[in-house]
C-alpha positions as CSV (number, residue, x, y, z in Angstrom):
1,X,10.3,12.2,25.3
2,X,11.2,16.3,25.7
3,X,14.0,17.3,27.6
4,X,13.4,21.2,29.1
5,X,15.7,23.4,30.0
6,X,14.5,26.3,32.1
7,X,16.8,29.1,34.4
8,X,15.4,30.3,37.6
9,X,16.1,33.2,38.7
10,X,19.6,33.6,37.2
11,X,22.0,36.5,38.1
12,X,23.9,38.0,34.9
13,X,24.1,41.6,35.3
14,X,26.3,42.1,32.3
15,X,23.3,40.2,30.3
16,X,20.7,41.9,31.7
17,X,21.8,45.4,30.2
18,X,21.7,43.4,26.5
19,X,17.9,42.8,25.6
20,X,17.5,39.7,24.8
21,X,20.9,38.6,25.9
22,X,19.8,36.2,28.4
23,X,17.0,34.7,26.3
24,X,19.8,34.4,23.6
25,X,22.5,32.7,26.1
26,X,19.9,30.2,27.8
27,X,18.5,29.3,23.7
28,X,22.3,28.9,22.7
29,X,23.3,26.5,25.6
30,X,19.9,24.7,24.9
31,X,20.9,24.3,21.0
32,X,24.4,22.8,22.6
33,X,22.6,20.5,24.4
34,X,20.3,19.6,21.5
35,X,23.7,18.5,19.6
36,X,25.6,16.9,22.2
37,X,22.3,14.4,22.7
38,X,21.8,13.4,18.9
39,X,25.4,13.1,18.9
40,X,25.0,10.6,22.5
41,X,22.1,8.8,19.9
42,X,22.7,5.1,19.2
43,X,22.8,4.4,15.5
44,X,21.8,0.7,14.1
45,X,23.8,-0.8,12.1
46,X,22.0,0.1,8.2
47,X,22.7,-3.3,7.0
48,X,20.8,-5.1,9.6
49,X,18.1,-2.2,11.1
50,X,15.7,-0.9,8.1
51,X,15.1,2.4,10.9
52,X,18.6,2.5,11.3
53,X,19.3,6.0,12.2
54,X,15.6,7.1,13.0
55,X,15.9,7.9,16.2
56,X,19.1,10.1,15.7
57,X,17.3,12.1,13.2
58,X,13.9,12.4,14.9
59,X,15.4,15.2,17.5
60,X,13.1,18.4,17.2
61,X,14.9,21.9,17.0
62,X,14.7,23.7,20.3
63,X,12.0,25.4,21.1
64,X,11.3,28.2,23.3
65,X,8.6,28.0,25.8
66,X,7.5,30.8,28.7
67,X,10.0,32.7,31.1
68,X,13.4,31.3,29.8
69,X,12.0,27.5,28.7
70,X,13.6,25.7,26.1
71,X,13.2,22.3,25.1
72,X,13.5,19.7,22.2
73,X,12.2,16.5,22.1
74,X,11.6,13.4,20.2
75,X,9.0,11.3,18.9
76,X,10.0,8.0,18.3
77,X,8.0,5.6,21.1
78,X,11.1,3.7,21.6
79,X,13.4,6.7,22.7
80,X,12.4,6.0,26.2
81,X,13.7,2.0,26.1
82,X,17.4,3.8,24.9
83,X,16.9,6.5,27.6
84,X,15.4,4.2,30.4
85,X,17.9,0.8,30.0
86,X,14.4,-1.0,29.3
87,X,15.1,-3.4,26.2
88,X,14.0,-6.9,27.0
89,X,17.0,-8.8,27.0
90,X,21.2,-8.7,26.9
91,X,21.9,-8.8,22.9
92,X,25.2,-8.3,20.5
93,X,24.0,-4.4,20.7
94,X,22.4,-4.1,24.5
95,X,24.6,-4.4,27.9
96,X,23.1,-5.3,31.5
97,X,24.1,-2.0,33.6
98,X,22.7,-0.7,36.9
99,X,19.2,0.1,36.3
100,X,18.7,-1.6,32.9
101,X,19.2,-2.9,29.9
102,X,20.8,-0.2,27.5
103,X,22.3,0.1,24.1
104,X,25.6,-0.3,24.3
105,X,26.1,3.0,22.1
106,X,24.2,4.9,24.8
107,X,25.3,3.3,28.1
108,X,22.6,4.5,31.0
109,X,20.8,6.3,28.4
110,X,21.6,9.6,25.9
111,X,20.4,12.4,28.2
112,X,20.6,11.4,31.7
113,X,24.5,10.6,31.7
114,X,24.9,14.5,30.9
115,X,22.6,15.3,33.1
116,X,24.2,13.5,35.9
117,X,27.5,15.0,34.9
118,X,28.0,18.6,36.6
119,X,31.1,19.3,34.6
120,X,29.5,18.9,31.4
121,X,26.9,21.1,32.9
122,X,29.5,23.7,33.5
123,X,31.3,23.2,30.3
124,X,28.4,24.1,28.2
125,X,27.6,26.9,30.1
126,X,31.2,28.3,30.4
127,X,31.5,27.7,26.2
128,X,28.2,29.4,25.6
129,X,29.1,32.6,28.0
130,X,32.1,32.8,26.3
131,X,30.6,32.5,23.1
132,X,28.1,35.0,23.9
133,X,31.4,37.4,25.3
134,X,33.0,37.7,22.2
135,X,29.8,38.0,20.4
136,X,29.4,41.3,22.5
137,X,32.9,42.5,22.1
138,X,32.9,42.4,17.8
139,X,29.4,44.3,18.1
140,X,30.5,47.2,20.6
C-alpha cells in the first residue's frame, strides 16, 4: 500500500526564488503526513496479538520520486483490510460502517479519512508554509 503525494503545477513565487525551497516544502508536508498516518495506525492489543504493533511500525520514510513526488508506503499485506473496511466479520475490535468492516481504532481506514478531509489538507499545508516562513526569516 504507498500513499503519493505529488504538486502540479503549484504557484509559490516567494519559493521559487529559494532553490530547493519547494522541493523542501512539498517533502516537509509529505513527512507530516507520514506521521499523522502511523499515528491514525490501529495498534493490537500486545497481550492478545503476537504482531501487535507491526503495522504501525512497518511505515517507510518518505521518499522522493520525479517532479515533486513523494511517497511512503507500507508493506504489510493486511494494511489494505485496515485501509479498505474489509475484515471478515463485526468483532470486539472491528465495527460495521458504510463501506466496510474496519478496525474500530481506524474508523473508514488510516489514510482516506484525511484525505477526505480538506481542512486537514489545509492545515498541514498552512503549518508546513509557516514552518518553512520562519525557517527563511532566522537564515536571512
Amino acid at each position: 500500500m504507498e500513499f503519493e503525494l505529488e504538486i502540479e503545477g503549484g504557484e509559490w513565487p516567494e519559493l521559487e526564488k529559494l532553490p530547493g525551497a519547494v522541493s523542501v516544502l512539498l517533502k516537509d508536508i509529505a513527512i507530516k503526513a507520514r506521521d499523522i498516518v502511523e499515528s491514525q495506525t490501529p495498534k493490537g492489543d500486545p497481550k492478545r496479538d503476537r504482531l501487535s504493533g507491526n503495522l504501525k511500525k512497518s511505515w517507510s520514510q518518505v521518499q522522493e520520486g520525479e517532479a515533486y513526488s513523494f511517497s511512503f508506503s507500507t508493506n504489510v499485506p493486511y494494511a489494505v483490510v485496515v485501509e479498505e473496511g474489509r475484515y471478515k466479520g463485526v468483532g470486539p475490535r472491528t465495527i460495521k460502517m458504510p463501506g466496510g468492516i474496519f478496525s474500530r481504532q481506524a474508523r473508514y481506514g488510516m489514510i482516506q479519512p484525511l484525505l477526505d478531509d480538506r481542512t486537514f489538507v489545509d492545515r498541514i499545508v498552512n503549518d508546513v508554509m509557516n514552518q518553512m516562513i520562519e525557517r527563511i526569516k532566522e537564515s536571512a
